[in-house]
VOLO-281228 format. One record per atom (N, C-alpha, C): x, y, z negated; atom name. Coordinates in steps of 0.2 Angstrom, whole numbers, padded with zeros to 4 digits, m for minus. Atoms other than C-alpha are relative to their C-alpha. Example, Ala and Ser with C-alpha at 12.3 -4.5 7.8 and 13.67 -1.06 7.14 Angstrom:
# VOLO-281228
     c1     c2     c3  at
   0004  m0006   0000   N
   0062  m0022  m0039  CA
   0004   0006   0000   C
  m0004  m0006   0001   N
   0068  m0005  m0036  CA
  m0004   0005  m0003   C
END
This chain:
# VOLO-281228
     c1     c2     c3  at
  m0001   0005  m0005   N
  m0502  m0196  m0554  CA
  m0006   0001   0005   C
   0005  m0001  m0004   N
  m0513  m0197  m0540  CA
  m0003  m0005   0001   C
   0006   0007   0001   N
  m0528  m0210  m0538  CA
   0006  m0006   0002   C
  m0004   0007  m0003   N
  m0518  m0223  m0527  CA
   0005   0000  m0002   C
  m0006   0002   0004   N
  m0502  m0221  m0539  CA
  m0003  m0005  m0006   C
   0005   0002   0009   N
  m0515  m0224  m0555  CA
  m0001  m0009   0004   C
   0004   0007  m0003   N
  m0524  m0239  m0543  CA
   0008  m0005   0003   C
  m0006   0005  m0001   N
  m0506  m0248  m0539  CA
   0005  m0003  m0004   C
  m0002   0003   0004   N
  m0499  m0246  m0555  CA
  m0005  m0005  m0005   C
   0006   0003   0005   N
  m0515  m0253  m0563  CA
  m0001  m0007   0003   C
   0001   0008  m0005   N
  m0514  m0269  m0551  CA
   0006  m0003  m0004   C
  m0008   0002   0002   N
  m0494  m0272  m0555  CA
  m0005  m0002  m0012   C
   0002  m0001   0004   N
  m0502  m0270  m0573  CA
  m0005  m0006  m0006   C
   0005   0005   0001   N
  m0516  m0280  m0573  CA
   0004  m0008   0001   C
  m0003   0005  m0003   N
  m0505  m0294  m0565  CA
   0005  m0001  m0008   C
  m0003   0004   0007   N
  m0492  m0295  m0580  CA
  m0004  m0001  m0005   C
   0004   0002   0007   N
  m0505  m0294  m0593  CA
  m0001  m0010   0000   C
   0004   0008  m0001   N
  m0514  m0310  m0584  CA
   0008  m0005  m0001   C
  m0005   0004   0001   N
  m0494  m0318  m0582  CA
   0001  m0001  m0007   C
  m0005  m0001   0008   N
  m0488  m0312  m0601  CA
  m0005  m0005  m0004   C
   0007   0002   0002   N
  m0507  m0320  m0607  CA
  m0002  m0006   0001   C
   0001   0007  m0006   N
  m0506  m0336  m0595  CA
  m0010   0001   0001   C
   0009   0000   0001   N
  m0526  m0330  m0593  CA
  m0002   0004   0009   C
   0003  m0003  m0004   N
  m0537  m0323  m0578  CA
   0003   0010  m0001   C
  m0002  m0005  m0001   N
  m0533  m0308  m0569  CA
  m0004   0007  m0007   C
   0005  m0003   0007   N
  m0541  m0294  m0588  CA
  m0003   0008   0005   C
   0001  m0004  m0004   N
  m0553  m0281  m0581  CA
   0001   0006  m0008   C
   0000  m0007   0006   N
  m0555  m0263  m0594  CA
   0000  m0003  m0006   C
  m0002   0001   0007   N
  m0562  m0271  m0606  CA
   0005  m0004  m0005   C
  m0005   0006   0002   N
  m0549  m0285  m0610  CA
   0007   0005  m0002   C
  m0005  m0008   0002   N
  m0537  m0269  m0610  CA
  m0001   0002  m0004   C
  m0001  m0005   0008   N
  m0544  m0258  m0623  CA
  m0001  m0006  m0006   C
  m0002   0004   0005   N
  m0546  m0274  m0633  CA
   0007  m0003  m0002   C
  m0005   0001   0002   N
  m0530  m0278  m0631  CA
   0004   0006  m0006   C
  m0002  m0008   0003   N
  m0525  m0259  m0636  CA
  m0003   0001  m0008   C
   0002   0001   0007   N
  m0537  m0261  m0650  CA
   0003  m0006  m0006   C
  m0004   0004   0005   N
  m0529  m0276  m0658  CA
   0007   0003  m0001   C
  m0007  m0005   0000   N
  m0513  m0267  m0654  CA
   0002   0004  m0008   C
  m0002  m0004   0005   N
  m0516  m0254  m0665  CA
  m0002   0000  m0005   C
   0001   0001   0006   N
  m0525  m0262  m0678  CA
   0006  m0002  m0005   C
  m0008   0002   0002   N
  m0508  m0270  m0681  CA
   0001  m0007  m0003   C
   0001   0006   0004   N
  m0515  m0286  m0688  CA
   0003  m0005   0002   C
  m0003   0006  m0006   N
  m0508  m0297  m0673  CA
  m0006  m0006   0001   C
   0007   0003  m0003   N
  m0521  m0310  m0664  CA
  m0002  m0004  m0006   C
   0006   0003   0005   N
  m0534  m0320  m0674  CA
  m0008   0001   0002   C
   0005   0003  m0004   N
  m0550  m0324  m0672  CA
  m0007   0007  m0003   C
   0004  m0006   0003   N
  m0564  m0307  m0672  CA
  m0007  m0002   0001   C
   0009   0000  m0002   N
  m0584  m0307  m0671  CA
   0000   0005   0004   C
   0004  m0003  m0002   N
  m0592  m0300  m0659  CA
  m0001   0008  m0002   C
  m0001  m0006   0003   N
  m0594  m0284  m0670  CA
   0006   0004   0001   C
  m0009  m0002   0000   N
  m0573  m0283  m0673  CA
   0001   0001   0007   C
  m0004   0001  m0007   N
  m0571  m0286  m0654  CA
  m0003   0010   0001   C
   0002  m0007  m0002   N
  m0583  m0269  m0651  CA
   0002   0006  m0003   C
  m0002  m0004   0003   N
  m0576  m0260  m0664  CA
   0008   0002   0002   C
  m0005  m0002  m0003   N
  m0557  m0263  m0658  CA
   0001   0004   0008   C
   0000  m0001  m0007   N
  m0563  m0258  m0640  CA
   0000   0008  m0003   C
   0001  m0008   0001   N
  m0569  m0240  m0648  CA
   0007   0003  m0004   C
  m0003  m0002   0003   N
  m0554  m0240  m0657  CA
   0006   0003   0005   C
  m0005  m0001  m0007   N
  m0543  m0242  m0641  CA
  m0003   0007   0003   C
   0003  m0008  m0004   N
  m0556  m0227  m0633  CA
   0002   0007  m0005   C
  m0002  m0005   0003   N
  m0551  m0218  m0647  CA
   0006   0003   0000   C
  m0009  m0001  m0003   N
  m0531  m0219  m0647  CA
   0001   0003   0006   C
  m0003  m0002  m0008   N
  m0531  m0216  m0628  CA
  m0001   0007  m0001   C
   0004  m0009   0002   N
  m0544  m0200  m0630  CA
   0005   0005  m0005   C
  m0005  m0001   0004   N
  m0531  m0196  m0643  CA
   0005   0005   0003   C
  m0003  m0003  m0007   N
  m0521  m0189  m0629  CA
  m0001   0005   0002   C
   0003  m0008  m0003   N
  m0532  m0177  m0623  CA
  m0001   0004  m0006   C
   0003  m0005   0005   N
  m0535  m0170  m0639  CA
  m0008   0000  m0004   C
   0008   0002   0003   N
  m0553  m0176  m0640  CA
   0000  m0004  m0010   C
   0001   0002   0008   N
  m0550  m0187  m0656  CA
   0006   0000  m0004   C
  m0006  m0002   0004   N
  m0539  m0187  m0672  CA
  m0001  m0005  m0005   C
  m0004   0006   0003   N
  m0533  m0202  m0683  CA
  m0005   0006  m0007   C
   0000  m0001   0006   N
  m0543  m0200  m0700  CA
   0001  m0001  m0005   C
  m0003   0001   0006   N
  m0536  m0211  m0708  CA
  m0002  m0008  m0001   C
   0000   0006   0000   N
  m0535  m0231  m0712  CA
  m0004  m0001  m0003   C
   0003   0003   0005   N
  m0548  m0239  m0723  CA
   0001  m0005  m0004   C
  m0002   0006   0004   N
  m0546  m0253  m0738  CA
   0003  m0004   0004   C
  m0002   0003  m0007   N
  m0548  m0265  m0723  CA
   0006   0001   0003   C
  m0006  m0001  m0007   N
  m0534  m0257  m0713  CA
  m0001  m0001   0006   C
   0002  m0003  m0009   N
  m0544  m0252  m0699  CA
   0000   0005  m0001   C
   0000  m0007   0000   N
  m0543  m0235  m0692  CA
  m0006   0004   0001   C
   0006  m0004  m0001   N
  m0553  m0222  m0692  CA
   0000   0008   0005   C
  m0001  m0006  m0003   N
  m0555  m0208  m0681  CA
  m0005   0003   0001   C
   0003  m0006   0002   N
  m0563  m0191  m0679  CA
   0000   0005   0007   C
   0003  m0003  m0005   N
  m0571  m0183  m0663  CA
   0000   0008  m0001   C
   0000  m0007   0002   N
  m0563  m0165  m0663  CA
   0000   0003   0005   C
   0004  m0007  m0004   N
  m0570  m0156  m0647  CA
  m0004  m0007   0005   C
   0005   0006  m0006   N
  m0585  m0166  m0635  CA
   0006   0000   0007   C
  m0002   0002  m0005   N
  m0579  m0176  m0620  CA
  m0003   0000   0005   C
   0006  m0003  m0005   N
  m0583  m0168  m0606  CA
  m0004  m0006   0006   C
   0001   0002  m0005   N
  m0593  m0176  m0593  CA
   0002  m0003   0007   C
  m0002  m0001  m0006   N
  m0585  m0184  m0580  CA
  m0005  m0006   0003   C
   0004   0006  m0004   N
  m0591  m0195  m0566  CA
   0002  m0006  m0001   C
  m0003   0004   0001   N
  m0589  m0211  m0565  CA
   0006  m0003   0003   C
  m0007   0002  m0002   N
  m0575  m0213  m0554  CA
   0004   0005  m0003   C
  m0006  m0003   0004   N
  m0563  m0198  m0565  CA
  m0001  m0004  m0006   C
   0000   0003   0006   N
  m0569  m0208  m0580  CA
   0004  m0006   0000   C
  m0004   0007  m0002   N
  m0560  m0225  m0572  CA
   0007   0004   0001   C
  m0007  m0005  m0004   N
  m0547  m0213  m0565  CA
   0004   0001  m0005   C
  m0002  m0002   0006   N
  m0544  m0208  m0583  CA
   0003  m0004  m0005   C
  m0002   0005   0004   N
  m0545  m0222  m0592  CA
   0007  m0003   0000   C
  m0009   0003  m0002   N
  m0531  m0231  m0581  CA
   0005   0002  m0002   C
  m0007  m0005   0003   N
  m0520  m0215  m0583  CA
   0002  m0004  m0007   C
   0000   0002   0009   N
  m0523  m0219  m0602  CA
   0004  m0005   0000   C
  m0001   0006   0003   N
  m0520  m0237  m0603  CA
   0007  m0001   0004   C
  m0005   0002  m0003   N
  m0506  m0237  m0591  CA
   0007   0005  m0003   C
  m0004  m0003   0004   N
  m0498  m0223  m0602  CA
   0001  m0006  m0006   C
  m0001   0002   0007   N
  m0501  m0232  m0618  CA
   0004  m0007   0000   C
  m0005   0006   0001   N
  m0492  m0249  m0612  CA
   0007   0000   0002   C
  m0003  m0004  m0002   N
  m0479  m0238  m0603  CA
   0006   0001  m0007   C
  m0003  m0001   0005   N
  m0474  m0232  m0620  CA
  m0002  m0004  m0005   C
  m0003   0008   0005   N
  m0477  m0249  m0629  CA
   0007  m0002   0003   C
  m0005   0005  m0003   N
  m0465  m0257  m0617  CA
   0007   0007  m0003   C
  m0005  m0005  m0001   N
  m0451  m0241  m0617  CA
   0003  m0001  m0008   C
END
C-alpha cells in the first residue's frame, strides 16, 4: 500500500475503534493495546500499569511476527505469551516506522474482522 492508502485507511480505522469503544478518537498506543489484550485472550479487565506495557510489547510483537522478526515461544503458567526476537529490526526512520506500524495494525484488524 502506499503512504496515503495506509494514512486513509488508518483514519476510517481509528474512527471505528473510537465508535465500536464509544471513547476518543485511540492514537498507536491504544491500538497495540488493544492488539495486546486481543491476543492475550483473556477478554477486558482491569491491568497495571506493568500489564498495560507489557500487552503493548506483546501487540509489537505479534505485528513484527509478520515480518519474520519475532517467533511465539510459547505461553507461560499465567497464559501470557512469549516471544522470541529471530533476526534484528532493522533501522527505520521514524516515519517508515509509523508507515509500518499502520500497515501492521491495519492488517491485523483486517484479518480479525474477515
Amino acid at each position: 500500500m502506499k503512504p496515503s492508502e495506509i494514512n486513509e485507511k488508518w483514519l476510517v480505522l481509528q474512527e471505528k475503534i473510537a465508535r465500536d469503544f464509544d471513547t476518543d478518537i485511540p492514537d498507536m498506543k491504544v491500538m497495540l493495546f488493544l492488539i495486546g489484550v486481543q491476543e492475550l485472550g483473556k477478554g477486558p479487565q482491569k491491568f497495571s500499569k506493568r500489564q498495560k506495557e507489557e500487552l503493548m510489547h506483546i501487540a509489537n510483537c505479534r505485528l513484527f511476527s509478520e515480518l519474520g522478526f519475532y517467533e511465539l515461544e510459547g505461553i507461560d503458567q499465567d497464559g501470557w505469551p512469549h516471544w522470541t526476537l529471530v533476526k534484528p529490526i532493522p533501522a527505520y526512520t521514524l516515519l517508515e516506522q509509523e508507515m509500518i506500524m499502520r500497515s501492521l495494525i491495519l492488517t491485523y484488524f483486517e484479518n480479525l474482522i474477515d
